[in-house]
C-alpha positions in Angstrom: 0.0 0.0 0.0 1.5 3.3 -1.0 2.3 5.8 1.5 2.2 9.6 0.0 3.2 8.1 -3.0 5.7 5.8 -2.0 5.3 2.0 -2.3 6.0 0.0 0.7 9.1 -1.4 -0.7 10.5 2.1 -1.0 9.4 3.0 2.3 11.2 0.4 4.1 14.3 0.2 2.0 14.6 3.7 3.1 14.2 2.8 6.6 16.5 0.4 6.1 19.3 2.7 4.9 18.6 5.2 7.8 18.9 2.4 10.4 22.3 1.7 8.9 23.3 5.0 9.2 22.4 4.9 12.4 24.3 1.9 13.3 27.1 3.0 11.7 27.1 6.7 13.3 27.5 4.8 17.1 30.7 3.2 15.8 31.7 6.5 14.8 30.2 8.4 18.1 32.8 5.9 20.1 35.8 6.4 17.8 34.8 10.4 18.7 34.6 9.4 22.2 38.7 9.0 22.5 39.3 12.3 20.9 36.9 14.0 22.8 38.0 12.2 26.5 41.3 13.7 25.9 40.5 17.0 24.5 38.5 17.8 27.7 40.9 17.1 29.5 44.0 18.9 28.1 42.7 21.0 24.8 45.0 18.5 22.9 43.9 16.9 19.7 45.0 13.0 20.4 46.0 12.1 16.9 47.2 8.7 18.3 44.0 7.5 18.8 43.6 5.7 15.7 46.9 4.1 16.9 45.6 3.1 20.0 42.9 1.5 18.7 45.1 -0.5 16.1 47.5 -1.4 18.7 44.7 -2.1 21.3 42.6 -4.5 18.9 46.0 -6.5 17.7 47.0 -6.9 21.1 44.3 -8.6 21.9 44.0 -10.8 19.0 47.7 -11.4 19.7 46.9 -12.5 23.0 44.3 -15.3 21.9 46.9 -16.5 19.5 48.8 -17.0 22.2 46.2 -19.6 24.0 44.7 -16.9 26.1 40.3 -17.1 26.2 38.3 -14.9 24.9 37.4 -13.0 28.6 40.8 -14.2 29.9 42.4 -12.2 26.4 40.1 -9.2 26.9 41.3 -8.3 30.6 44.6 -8.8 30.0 44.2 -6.4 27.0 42.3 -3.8 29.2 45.3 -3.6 31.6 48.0 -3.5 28.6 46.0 -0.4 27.6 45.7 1.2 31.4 49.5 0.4 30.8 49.6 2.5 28.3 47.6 5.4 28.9 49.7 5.6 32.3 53.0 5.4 30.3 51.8 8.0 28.0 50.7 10.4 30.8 54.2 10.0 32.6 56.1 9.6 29.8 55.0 12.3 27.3 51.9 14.0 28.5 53.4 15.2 32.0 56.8 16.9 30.8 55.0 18.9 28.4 52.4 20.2 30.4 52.7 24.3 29.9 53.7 23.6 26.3 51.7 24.9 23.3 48.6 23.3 21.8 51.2 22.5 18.5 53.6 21.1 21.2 51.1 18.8 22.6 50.1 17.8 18.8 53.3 16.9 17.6 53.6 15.1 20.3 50.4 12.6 19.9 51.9 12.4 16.3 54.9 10.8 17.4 53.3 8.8 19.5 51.2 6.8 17.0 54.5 6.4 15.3 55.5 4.7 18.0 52.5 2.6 18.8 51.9 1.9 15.2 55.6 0.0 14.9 55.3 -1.1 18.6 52.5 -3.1 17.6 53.9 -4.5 14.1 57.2 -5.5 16.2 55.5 -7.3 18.3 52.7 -9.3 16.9 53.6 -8.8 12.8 52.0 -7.2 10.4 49.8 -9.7 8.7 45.9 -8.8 8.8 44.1 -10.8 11.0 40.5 -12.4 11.3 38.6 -11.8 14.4 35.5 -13.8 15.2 33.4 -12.6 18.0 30.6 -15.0 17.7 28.3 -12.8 15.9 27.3 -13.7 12.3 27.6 -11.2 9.7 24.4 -12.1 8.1 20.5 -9.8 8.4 18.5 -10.7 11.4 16.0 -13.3 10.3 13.3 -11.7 12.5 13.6 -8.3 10.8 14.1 -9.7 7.7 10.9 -11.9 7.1 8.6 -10.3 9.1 9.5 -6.2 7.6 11.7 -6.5 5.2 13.9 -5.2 6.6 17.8 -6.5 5.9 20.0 -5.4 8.9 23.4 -7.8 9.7 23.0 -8.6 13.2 27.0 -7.8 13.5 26.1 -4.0 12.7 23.4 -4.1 15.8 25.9 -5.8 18.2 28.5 -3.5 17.0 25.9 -0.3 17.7 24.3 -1.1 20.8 27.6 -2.3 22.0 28.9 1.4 21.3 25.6 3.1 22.5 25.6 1.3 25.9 29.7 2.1 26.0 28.8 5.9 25.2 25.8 6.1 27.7 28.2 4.6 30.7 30.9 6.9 30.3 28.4 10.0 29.6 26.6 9.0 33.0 30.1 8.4 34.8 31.2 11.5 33.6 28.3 13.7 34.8 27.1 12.7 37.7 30.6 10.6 39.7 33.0 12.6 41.6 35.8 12.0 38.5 33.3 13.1 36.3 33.1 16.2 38.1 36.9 16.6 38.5 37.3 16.2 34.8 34.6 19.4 33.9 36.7 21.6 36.7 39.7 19.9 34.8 38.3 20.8 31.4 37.1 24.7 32.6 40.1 25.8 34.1 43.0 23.7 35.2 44.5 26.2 37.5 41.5 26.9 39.4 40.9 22.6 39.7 44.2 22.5 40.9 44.1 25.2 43.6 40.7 23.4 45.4 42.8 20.6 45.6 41.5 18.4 42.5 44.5 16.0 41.9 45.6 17.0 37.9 47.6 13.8 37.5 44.7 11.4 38.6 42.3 12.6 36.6 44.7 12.7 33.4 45.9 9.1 34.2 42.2 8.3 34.6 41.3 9.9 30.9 44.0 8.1 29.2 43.8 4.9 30.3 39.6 5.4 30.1 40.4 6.3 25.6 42.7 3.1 26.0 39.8 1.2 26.9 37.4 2.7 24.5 40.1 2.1 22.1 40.2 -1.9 22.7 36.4 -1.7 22.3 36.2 0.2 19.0 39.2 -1.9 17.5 37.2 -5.1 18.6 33.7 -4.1 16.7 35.6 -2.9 13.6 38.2 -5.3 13.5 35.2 -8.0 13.3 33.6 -6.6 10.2 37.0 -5.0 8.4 40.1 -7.5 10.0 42.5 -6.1 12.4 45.1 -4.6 9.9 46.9 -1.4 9.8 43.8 0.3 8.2 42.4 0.6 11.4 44.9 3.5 12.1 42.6 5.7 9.6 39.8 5.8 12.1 41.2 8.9 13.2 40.4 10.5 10.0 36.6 9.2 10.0 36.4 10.6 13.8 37.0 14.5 12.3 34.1 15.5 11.1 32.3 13.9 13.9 34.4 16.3 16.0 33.5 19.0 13.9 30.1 18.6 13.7 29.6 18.1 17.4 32.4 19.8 18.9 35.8 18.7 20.3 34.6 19.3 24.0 31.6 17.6 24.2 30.3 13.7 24.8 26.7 14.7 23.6 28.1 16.1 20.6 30.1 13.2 19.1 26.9 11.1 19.6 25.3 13.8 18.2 27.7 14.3 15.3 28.6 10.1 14.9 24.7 9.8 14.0 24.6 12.7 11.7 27.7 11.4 9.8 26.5 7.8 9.7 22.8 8.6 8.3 24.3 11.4 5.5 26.9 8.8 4.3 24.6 6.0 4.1 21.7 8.0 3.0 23.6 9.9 0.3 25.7 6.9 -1.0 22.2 5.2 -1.8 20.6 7.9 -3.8 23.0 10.6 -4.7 25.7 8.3 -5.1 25.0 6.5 -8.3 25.0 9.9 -10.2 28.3 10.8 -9.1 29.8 6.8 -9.5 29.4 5.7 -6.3 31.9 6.0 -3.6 30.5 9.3 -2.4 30.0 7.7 1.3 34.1 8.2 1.2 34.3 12.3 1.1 30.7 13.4 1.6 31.3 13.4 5.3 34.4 15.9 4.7 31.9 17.8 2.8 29.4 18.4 5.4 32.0 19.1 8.4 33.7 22.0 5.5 30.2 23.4 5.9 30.1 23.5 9.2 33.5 25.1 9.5 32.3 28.1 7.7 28.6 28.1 9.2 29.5 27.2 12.9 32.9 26.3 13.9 32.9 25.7 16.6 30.6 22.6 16.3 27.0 22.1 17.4 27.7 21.4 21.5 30.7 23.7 21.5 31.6 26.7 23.1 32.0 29.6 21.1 35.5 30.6 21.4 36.1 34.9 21.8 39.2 35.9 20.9 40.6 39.5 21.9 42.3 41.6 19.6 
């Protein structure tokens, strides 16, 4: 039965698209998560995430290899990345505190140089297959009773990310860390002199995007393979930044499901008269248009400058 014109094929198909879109935007709200964890809590652009996430993901493949279970694998990973994160506050983060913003940049730069070979050292470079259980195939349910063709893998994948994203928003709003890290976030100095320990909370932010990277590595490394590619994710997390703004957990969700349902939405039925592929830079697109209508993103502060 037609539906202001459109057949009920049409209809649904289009749901279908949106709902992928929408799947896809919660991977991309949780690869925004890491950026925006560490940008809160130092102004500092992490480029290494992407790194993180590659190194977190092949570590814990490369544990399983090693005989390690599934749960036993996982932990194990978790506290390699706490490892990490504390290494990299102590290591890099903490002598350069004072530095400039391009200080601080370069330095995440080199540090997903680092991780990046680190991790290719260690466990090769060969792309690997990991199976979480989850078949990559539409949910029978949804499929024969709408129509509608979702692969269960991309609803795991999502409402694993939502649930991840809703935890840390919650623990970040209304706990006592959460707390330190808006003081943190609003002006250091001030945190400092009420007695709000600096180091804690930044040892507690990194190794926090450590674990968000394992978790993003996992659900992309299922549908794409853990291989260096995974690195790139820090490019697909910018104009989710953008779009949202750098500072702000409601934002990257915001601007994750905005990305995901343009792409998907645009590569169906814009694509085909441009060849297809337009999913790859129509994101870039959008977040350009933002830059020139509202920098400063859709949750973010607008930044006054004095002259």
């Amino acid at each position: 039965m037609p539906i202001w014109g459109w057949p009920m094929t049409e209809i649904l198909f289009f749901f279908e698209v949106v709902l992928a879109g929408l799947l896809a935007g919660t991977m991309y709200s949780l690869v925004a998560l890491g950026f925006v964890l560490i940008y809160k809590a130092s102004a500092t652009f992490n480029f290494a995430q992407g790194a993180m996430v590659f190194f977190a993901v092949l570590s814990f493949v490369g544990f399983m290899e090693l005989g390690l279970p599934f749960v036993l694998a996982f932990l194990v990973t978790i506290l390699l990345m706490i490892a990490v994160g504390y290494a990299t506050e102590r290591l890099v983060i903490e002598p350069l505190t004072g530095q400039s913003e391009d200080t601080m940049l370069m330095a995440t730069i080199g540090l997903a140089f680092v991780l990046q070979g680190l991790a290719q050292a260690v466990w090769g470079v060969e792309v690997r297959r990991l199976d979480l259980g989850i078949p990559d195939f539409p949910i029978p349910w949804l499929a024969d009773n709408l129509g509608i063709f979702v692969s269960a893998l991309d609803v795991t994948a999502g409402v694993v990310a939502g649930v991840l994203i809703i935890v840390l928003s919650l623990l970040f709003r209304f706990t006592k860390m959460g707390l330190g890290l808006r003081a943190v976030a609003d002006d250091p100095g001030a945190a400092a002199s009420i007695g709000i320990p600096l180091k804690n909370i930044m040892l507690l932010v990194w190794s926090t995007a450590g674990i968000v990277a394992l978790v993003t590595g996992m659900m992309w490394g299922a549908r794409a393979g853990v291989q260096f590619a995974l690195v790139d994710l820090a490019l697909k997390a910018l104009p989710v930044l953008i779009i949202g703004g750098f500072s702000s957990i409601p934002g990257a969700i915001v601007g994750g499901l905005i990305i995901g349902v343009v792409e998907k939405t645009l590569e169906v039925y814009v694509g085909p008269y441009f060849g297809g592929g337009i999913e790859g830079w129509a994101p870039y697109v959008l977040a350009i248009l933002f830059l020139l209508w509202r920098p400063e993103g859709l949750f973010g502060e607008k930044i006054i400058r004095r002259v």
